[in-house]
Backbone as numpy.savetxt, mean C-alpha at the origin, in Angstrom:
# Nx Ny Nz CAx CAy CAz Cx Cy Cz
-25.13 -18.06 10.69 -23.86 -18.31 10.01 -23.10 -17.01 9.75
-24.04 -15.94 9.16 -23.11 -14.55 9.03 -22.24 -14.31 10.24
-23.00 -14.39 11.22 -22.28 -13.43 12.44 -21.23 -14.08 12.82
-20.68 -15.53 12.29 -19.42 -16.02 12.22 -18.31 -15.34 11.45
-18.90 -14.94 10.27 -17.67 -14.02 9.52 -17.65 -12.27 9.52
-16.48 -12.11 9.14 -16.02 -10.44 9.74 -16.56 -10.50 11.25
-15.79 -11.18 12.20 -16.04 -10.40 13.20 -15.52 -9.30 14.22
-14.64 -8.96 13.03 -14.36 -7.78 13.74 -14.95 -6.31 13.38
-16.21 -6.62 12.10 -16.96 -5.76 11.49 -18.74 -5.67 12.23
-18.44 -4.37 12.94 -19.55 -4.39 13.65 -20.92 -4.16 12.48
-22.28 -5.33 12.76 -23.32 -4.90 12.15 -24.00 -3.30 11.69
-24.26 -3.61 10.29 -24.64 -2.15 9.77 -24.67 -2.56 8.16
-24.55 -1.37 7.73 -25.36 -1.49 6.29 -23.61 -1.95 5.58
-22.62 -0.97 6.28 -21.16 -1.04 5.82 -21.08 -2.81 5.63
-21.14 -3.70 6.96 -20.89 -5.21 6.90 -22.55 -5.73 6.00
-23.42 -5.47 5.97 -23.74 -6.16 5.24 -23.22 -6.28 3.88
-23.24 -4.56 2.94 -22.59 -4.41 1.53 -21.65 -5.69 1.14
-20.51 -6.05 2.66 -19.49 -6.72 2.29 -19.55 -8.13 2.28
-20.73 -8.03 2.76 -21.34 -9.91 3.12 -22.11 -9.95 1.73
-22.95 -9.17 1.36 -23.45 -8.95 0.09 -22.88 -9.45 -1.20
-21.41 -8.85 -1.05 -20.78 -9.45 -2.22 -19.86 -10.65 -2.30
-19.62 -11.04 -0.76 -18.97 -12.19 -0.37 -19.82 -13.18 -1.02
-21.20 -13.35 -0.59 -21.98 -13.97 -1.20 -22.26 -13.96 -2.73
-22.45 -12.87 -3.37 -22.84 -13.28 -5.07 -21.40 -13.18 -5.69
-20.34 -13.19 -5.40 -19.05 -13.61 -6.08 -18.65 -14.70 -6.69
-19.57 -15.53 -5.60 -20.01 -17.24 -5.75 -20.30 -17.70 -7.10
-21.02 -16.66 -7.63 -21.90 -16.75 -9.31 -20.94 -16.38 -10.65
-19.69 -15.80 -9.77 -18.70 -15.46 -11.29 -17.79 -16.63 -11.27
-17.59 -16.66 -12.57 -16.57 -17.94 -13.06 -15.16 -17.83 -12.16
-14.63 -19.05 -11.67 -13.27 -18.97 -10.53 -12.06 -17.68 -11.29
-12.15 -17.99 -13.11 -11.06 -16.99 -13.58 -11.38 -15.99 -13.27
-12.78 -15.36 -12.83 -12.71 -13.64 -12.68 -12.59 -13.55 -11.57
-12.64 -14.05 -10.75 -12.57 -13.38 -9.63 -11.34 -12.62 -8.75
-11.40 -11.38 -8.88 -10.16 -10.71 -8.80 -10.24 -9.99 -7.64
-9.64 -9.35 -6.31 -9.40 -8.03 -5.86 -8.07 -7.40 -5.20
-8.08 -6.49 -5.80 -7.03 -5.04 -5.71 -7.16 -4.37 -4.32
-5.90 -4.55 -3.48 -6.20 -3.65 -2.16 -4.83 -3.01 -2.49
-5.55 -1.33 -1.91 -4.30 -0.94 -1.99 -3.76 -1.54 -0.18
-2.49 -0.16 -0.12 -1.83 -1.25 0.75 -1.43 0.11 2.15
-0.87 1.56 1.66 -0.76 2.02 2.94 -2.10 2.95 3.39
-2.65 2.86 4.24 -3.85 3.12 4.87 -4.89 2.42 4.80
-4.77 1.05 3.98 -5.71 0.13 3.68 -5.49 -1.04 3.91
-4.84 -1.35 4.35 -4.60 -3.02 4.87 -3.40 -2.54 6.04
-2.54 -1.60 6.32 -2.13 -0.74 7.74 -1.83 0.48 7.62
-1.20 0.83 8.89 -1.46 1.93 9.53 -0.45 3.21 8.76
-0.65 4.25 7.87 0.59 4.55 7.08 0.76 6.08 7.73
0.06 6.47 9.43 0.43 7.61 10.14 1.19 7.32 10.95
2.29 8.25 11.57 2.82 9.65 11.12 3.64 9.65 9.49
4.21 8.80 9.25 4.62 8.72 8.12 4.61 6.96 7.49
4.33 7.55 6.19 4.74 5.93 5.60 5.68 4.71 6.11
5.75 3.54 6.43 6.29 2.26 6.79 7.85 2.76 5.98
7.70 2.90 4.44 8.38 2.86 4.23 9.52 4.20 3.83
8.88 5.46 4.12 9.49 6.37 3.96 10.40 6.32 5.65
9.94 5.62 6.58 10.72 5.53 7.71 11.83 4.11 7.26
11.67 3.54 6.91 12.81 2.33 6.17 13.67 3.39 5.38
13.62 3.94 4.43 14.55 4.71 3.64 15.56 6.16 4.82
14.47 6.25 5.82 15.52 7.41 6.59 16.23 6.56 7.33
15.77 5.91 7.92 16.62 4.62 8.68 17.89 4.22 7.32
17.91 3.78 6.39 18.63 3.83 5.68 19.96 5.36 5.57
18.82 6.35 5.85 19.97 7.67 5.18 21.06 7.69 6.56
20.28 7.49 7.84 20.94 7.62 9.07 21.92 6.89 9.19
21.49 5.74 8.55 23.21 4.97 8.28 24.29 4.99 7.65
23.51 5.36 6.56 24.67 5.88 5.51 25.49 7.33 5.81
24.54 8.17 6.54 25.26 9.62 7.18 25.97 8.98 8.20
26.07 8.15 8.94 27.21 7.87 10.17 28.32 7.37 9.54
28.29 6.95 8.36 29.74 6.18 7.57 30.05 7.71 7.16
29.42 8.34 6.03 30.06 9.39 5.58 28.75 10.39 5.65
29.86 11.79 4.83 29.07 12.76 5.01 28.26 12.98 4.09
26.89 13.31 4.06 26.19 13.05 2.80 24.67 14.51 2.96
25.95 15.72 3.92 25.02 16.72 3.65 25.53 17.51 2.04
26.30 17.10 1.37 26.30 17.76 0.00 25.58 17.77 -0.66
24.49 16.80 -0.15 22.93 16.03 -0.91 22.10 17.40 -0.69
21.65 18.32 -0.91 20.49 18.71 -0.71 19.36 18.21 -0.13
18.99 16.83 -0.60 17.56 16.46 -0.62 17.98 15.65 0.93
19.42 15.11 1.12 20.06 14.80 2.18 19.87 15.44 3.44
20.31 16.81 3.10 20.99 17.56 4.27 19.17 18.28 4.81
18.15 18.65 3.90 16.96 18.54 4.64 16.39 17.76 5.25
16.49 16.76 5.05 15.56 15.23 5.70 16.86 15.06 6.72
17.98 15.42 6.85 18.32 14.93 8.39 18.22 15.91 9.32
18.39 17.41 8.61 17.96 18.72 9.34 16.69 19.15 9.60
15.53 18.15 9.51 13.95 18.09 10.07 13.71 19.43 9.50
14.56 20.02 7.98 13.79 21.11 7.49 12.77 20.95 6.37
11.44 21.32 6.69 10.53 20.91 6.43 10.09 22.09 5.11
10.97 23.29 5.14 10.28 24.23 4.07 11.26 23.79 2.67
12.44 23.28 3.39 13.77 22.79 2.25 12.87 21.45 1.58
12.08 20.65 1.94 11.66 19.90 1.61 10.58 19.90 0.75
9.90 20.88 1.21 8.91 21.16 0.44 9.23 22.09 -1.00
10.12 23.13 -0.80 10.59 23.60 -1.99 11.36 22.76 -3.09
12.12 21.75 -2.47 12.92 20.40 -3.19 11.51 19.77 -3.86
10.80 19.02 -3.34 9.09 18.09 -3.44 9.78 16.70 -3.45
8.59 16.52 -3.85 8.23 14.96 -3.12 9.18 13.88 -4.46
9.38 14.08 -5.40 10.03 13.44 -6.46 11.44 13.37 -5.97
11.81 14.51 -6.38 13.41 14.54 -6.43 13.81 13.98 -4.89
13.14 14.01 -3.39 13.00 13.62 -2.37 13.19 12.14 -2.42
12.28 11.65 -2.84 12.03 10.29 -3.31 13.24 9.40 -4.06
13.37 10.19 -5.18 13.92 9.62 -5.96 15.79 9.69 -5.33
16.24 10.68 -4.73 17.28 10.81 -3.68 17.55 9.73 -2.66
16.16 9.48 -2.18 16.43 8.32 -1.21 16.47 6.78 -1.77
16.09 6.53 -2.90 16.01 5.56 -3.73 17.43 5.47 -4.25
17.94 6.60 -4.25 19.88 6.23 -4.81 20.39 5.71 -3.71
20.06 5.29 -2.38 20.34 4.73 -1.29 21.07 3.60 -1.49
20.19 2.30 -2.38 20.09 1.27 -2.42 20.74 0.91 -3.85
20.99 2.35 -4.72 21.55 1.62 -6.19 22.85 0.53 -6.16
22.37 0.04 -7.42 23.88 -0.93 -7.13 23.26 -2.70 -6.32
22.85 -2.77 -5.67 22.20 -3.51 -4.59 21.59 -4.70 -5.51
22.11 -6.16 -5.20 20.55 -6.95 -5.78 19.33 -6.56 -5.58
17.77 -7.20 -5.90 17.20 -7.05 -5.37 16.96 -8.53 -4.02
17.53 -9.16 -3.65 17.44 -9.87 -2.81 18.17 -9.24 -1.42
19.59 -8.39 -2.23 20.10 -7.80 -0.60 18.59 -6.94 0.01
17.91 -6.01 -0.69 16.83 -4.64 -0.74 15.98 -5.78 -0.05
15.77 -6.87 -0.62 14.33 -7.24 0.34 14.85 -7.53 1.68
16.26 -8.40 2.22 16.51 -8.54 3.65 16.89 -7.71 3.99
17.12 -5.83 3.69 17.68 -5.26 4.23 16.03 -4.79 4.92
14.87 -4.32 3.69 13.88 -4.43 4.22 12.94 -5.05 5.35
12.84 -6.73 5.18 13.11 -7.42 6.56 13.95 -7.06 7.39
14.35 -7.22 7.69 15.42 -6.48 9.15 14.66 -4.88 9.47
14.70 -4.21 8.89 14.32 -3.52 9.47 12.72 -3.75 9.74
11.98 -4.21 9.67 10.62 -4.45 9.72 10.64 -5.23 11.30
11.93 -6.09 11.11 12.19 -6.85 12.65 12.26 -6.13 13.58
12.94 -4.86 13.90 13.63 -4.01 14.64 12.83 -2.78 14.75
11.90 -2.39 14.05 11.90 -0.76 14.09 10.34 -0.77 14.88
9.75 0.25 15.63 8.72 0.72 16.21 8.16 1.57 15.50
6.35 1.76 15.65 5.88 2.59 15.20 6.19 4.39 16.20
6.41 5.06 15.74 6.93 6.15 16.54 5.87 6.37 17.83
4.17 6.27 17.77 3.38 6.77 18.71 3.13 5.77 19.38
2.72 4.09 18.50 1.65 3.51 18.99 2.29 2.53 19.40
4.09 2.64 19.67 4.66 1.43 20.00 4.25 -0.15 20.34
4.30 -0.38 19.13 4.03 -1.69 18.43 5.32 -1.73 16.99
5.68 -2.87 16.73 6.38 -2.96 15.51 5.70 -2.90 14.02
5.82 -2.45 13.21 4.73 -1.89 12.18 4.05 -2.91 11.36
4.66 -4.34 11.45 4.09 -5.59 10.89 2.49 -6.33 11.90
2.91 -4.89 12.89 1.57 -5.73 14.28 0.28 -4.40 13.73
0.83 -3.54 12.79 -0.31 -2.78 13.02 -1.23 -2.94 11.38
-1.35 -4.09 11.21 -2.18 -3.98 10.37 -3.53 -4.10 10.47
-4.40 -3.56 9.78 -5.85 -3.59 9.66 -6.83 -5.12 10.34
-7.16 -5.64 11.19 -8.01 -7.18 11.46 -8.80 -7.33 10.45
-10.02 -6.20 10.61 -11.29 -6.41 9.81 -10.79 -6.68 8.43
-9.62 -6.15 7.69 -9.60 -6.81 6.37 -9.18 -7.87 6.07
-7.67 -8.12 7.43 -7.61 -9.15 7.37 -8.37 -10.13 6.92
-9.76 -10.44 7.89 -10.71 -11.43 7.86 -11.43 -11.40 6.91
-11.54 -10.01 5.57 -11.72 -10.01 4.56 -10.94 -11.27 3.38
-9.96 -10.43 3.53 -8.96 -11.44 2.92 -9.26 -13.18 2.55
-9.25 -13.38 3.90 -9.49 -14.49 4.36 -10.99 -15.31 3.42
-11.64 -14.44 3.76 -13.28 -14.90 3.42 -13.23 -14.58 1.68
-12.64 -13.75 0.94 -12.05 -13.86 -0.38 -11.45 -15.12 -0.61
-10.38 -15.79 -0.16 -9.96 -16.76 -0.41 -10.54 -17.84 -0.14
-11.54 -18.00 0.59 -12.18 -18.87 0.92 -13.00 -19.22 -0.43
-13.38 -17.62 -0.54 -14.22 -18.43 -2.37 -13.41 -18.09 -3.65
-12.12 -18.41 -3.45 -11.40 -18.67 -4.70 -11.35 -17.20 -5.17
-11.27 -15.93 -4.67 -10.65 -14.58 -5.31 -9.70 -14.67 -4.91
-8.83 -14.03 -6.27 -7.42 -13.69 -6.13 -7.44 -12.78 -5.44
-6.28 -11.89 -4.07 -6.03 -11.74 -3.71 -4.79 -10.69 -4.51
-4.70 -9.47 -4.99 -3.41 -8.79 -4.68 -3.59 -7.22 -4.06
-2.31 -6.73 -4.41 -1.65 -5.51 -4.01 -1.76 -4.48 -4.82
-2.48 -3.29 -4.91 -1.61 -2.22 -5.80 -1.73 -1.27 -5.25
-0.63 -0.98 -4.99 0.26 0.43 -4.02 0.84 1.43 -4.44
0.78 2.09 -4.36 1.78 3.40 -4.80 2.77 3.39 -4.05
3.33 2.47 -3.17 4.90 2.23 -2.43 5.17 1.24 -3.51
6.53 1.43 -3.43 7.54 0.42 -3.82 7.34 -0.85 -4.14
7.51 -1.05 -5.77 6.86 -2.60 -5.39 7.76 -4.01 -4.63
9.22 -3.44 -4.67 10.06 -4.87 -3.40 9.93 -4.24 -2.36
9.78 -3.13 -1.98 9.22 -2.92 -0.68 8.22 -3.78 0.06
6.86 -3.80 -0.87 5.89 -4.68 -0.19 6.11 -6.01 -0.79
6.60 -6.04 -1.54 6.95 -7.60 -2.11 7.55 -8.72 -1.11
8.75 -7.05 -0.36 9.55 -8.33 0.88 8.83 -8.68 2.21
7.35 -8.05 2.23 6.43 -8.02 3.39 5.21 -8.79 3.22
4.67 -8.91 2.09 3.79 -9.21 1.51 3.41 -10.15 1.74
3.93 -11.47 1.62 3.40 -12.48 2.27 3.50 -13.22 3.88
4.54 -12.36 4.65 4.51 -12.65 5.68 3.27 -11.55 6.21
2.80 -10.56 5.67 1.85 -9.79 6.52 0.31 -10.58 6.09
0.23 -10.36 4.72 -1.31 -10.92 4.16 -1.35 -11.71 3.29
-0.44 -12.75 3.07 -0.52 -13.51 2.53 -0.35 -13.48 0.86
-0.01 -12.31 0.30 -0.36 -12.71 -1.05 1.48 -12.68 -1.68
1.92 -13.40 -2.63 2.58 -13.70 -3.25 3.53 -12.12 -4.08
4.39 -12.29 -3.73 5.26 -11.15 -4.45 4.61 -10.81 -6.20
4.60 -12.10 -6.76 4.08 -11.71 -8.15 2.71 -11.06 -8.13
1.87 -11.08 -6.77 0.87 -10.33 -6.88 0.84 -9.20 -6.70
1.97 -8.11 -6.74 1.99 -7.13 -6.12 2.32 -5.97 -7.33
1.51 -4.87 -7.32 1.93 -4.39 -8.47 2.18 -2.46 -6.85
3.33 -2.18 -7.71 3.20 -0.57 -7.28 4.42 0.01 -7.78
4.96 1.12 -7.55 5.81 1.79 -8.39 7.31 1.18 -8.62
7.33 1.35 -9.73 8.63 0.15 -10.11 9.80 0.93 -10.00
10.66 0.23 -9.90 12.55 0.69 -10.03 12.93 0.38 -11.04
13.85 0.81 -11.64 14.68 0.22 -12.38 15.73 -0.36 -12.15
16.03 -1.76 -13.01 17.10 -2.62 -13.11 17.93 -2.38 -13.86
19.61 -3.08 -13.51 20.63 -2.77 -14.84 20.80 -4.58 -15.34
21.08 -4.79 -16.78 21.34 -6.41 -16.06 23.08 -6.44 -16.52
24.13 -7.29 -16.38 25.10 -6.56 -16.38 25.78 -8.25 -16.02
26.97 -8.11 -16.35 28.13 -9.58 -16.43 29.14 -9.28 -15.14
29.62 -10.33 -14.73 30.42 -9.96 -13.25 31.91 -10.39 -14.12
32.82 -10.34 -13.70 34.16 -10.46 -14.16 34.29 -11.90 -14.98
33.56 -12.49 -14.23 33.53 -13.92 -14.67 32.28 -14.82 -15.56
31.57 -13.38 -16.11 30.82 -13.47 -17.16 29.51 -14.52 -16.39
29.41 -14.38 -15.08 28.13 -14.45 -14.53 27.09 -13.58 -14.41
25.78 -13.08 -14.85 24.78 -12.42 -15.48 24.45 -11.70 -13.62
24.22 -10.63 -13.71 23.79 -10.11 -12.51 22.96 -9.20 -12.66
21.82 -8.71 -11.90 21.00 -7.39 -11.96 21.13 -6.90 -10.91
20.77 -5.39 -11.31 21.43 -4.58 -9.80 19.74 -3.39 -9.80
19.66 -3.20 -8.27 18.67 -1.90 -8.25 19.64 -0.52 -9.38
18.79 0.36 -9.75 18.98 1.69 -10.12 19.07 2.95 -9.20
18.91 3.69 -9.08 18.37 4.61 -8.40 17.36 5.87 -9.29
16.69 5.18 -10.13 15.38 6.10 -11.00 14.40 4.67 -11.09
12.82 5.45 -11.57 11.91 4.68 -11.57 11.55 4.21 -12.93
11.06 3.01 -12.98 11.02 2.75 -14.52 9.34 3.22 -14.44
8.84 4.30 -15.34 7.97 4.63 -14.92 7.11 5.62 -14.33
5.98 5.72 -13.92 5.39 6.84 -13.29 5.15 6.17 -11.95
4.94 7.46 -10.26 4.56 6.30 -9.41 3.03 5.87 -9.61
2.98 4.83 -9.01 1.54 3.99 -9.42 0.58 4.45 -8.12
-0.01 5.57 -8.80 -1.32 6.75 -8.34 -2.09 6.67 -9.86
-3.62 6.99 -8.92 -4.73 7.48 -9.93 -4.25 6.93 -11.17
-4.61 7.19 -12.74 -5.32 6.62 -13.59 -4.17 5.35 -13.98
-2.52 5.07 -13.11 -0.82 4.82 -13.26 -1.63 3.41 -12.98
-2.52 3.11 -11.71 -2.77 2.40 -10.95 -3.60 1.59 -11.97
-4.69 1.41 -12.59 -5.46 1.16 -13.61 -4.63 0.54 -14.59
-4.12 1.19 -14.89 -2.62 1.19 -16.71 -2.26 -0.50 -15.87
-1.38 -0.18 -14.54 -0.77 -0.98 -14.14 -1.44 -2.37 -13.29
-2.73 -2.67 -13.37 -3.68 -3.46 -13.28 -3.64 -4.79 -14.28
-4.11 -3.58 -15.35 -4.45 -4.44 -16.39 -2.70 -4.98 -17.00
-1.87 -4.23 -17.09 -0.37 -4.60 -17.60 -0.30 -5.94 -16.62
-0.17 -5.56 -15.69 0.56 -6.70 -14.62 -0.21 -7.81 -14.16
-1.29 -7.15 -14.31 -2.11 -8.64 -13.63 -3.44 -8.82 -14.94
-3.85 -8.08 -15.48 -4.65 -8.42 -17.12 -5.83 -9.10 -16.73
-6.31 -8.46 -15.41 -8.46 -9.11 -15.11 -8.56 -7.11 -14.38
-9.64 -7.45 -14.60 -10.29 -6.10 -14.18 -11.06 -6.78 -12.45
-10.66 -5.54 -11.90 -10.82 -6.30 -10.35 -12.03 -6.66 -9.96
-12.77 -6.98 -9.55 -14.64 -7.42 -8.79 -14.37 -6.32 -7.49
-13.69 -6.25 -6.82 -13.41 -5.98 -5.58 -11.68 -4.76 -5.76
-11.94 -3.16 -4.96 -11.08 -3.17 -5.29 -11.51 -1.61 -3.56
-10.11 -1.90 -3.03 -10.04 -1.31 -1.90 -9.15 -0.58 -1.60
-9.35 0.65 -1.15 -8.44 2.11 -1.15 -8.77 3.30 -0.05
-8.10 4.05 0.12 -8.48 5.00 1.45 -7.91 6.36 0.69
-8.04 6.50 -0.37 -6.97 7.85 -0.58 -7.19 7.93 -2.23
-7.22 10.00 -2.68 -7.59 10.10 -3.81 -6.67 9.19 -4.81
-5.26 8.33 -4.42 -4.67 8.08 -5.18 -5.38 6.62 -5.71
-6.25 6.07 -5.38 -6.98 4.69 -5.29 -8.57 5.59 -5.75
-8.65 6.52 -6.42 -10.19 6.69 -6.94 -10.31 6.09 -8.59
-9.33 6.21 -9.22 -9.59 5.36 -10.31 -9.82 4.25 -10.04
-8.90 3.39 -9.44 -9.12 1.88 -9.16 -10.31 1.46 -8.79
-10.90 2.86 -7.54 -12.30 1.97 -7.01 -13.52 2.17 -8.64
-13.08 3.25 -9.27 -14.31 3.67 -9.89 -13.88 2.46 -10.97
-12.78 2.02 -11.51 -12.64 1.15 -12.51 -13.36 -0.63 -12.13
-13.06 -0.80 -11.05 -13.83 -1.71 -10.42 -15.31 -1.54 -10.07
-16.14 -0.39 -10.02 -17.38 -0.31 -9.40 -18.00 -0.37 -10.71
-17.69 -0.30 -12.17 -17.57 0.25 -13.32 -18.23 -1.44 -14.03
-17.40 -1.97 -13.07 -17.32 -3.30 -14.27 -18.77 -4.39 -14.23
-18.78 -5.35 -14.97 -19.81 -6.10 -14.89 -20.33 -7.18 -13.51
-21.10 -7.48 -13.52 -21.75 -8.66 -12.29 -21.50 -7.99 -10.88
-21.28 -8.69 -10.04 -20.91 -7.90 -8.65 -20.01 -7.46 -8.35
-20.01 -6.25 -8.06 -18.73 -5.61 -7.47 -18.84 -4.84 -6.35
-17.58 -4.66 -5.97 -17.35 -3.56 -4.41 -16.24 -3.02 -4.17
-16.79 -1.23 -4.55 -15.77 0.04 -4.22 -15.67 0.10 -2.85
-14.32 -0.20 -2.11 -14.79 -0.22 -0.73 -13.45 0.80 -0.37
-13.89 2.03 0.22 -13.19 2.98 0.76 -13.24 3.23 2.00
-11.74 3.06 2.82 -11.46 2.99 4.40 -11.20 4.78 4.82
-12.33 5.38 5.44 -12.49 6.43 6.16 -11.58 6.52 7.53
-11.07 7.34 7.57 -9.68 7.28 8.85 -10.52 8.59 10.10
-10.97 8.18 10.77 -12.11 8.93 11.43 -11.92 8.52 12.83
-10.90 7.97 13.50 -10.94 7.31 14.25 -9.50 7.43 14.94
-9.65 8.60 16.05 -8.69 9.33 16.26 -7.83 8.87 17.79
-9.02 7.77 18.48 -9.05 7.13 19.55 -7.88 6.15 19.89
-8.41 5.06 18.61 -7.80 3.93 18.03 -6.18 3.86 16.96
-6.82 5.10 16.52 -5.71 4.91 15.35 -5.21 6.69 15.07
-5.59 6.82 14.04 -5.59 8.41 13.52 -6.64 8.93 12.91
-7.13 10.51 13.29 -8.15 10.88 12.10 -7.77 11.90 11.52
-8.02 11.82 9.83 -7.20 12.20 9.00 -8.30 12.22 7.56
-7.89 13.18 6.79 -8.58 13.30 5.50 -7.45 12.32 4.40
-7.51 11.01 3.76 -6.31 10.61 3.14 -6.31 11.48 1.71
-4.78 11.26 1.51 -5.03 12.48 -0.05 -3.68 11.49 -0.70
-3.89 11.33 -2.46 -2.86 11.31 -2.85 -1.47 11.79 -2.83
-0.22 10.91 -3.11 0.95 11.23 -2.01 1.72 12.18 -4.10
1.22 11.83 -4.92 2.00 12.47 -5.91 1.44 13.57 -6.96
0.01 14.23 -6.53 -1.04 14.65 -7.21 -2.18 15.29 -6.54
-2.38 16.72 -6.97 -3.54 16.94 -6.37 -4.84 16.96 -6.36
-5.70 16.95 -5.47 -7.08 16.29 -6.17 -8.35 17.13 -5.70
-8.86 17.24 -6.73 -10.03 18.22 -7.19 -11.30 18.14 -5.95
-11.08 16.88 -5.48 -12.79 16.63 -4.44 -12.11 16.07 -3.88
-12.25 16.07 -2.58 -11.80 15.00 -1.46 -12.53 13.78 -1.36
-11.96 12.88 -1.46 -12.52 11.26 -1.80 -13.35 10.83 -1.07
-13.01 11.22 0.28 -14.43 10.73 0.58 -15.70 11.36 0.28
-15.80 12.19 -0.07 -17.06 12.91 -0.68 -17.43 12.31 -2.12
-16.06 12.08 -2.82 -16.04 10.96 -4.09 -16.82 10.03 -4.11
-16.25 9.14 -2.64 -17.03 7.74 -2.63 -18.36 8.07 -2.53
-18.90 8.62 -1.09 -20.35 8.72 -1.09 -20.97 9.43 -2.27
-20.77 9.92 -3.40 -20.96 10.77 -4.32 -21.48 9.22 -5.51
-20.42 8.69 -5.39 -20.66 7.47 -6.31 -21.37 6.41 -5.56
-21.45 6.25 -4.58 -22.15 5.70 -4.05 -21.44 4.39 -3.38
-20.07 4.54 -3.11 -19.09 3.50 -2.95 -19.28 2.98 -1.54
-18.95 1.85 -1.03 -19.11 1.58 0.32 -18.26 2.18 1.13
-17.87 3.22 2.06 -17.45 4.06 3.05 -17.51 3.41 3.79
-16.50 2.73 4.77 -16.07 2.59 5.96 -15.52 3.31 6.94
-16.38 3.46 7.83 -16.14 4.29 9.16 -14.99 3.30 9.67
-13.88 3.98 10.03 -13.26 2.83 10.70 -13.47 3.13 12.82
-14.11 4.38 13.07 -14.57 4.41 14.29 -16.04 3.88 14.42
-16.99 3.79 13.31 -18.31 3.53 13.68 -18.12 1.40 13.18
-17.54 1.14 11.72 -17.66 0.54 11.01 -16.60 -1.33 12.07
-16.13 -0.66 12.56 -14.70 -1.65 13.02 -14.41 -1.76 14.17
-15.23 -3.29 15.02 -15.09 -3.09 16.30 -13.86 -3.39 17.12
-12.69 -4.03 16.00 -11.44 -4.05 16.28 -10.29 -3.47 14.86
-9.20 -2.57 15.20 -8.76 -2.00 14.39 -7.52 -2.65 13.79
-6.60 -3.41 15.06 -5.56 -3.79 14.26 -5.59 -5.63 15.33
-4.63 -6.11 14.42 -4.43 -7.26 14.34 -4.35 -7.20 15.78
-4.80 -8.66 16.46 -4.43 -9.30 18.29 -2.65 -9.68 17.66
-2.07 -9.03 19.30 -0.90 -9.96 19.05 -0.29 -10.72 20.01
């Protein structure tokens, strides 16, 4: 019967761990059963650059063909591929620049502008569209979670209508399941004293990395996870807060080692720097490490 499920998880100690807990999850009450995946490098592919930091330049490129928008600083580097202007600017004010993109905006225009581009755009190397390159083997995780009644969400350190507008057409889980770094809203009357909310362009908030991720667990979704899955120091609280907790659980960390298939790469938090490199973390704690060249005999979804 095992060798029916995960089969895209080649035999080893990695697929048993995960059959391990597939099985005694069975024994916790239907309300606990919880798991937390993060979402870029862990359920897809987030090399050469983030899904969605390529949605926001795709955004700037449009907005620079209407007008001119090198007065921007944080602008005029990210279209001039200057990479030291960028780095002296950082990753915030960067961020938070490209996020004034969309101020003003419902959030319903932000999610179909999101769709659409998800329709249209290529991964730069592995030409495929970036909704085809997600992870199988977790997929079929997923899957075998729901099969025994675990909830199923998201917590990302991207955007949370970002993955909100993807979310269930990629893995199924429900926008309200999705927790990751928030925006801010205005709420505001239209001429005709109809109630409207608009995106901001600042974050309500910190982005949702390391201990943000935890805070924003328990706020948004209020169960402590059984199951909680990450590839990057920004997901080491989460796994350790989950490996932490009572009855069965599983820290399961995706190793990017696999240079053939996909990319190989050390993952590192995108807002923070970190003291040990995580994967030395995981095996340190003793977390389940997934090889994704030894561990995964298929990498991304058939299409």
């Amino acid at each position: 019967m095992d060798d029916l499920i995960l089969p895209s998880w080649r035999p080893g100690a990695t697929r048993d761990a995960v059959l391990g807990f597939l099985d005694a999850v069975l024994d916790v009450p239907e309300e606990d059963r919880i798991a937390c995946f993060d979402n870029d490098g862990t359920l897809w592919c987030e090399r050469p650059n983030y899904v969605q930091y390529d949605f926001f330049i795709d955004a700037l490129k449009v907005r620079a063909a209407e007008t001119d928008v090198t007065g921007v600083p944080e602008f005029a580097a990210l279209l001039n591929h200057d990479a030291a202007a960028v780095g002296e600017l950082g990753l915030e004010r960067i961020a938070l620049a490209l996020t004034s993109l969309f101020e003003g905006i419902p959030a319903e225009e932000f999610r179909d502008r999101v769709r659409d581009f998800m329709a249209r755009s290529q991964h730069p190397t592995l030409a495929r569209p970036p909704g085809d390159l997600v992870y199988q083997p977790m997929i079929e995780l997923i899957d075998e979670l729901r099969r025994r009644d675990v909830a199923v969400t998201i917590v990302t350190g991207g955007g949370t209508e970002f993955v909100r507008a993807i979310s269930h057409q990629l893995y199924g889980v429900p926008p309200e399941a999705v927790v990751g770094t928030l925006i801010d809203y205005e709420y505001s009357r239209d001429d005709n004293g109809a109630p409207r909310l608009r995106r901001t362009g600042s974050l309500d908030g910190a982005a949702n990395e390391g201990t943000v991720k935890v805070s924003n667990i328990q706020r948004q979704l209020g169960r402590r996870p059984l199951l909680a899955a990450g590839n990057s120091g920004g997901d080491r609280e989460m796994l350790e807060w989950a490996a932490a907790g009572d009855g069965p659980t599983l820290a399961l960390l995706v190793d990017h080692d696999d240079g053939d298939r996909e990319f190989s790469y050390a993952s590192k938090a995108a807002s923070f720097e970190e003291a040990e490199p995580i994967r030395d973390v995981g095996i340190r704690l003793g977390w389940t490490v997934v090889s994704m060249a030894s561990d995964w005999a298929t990498v991304f979804r058939p299409v």
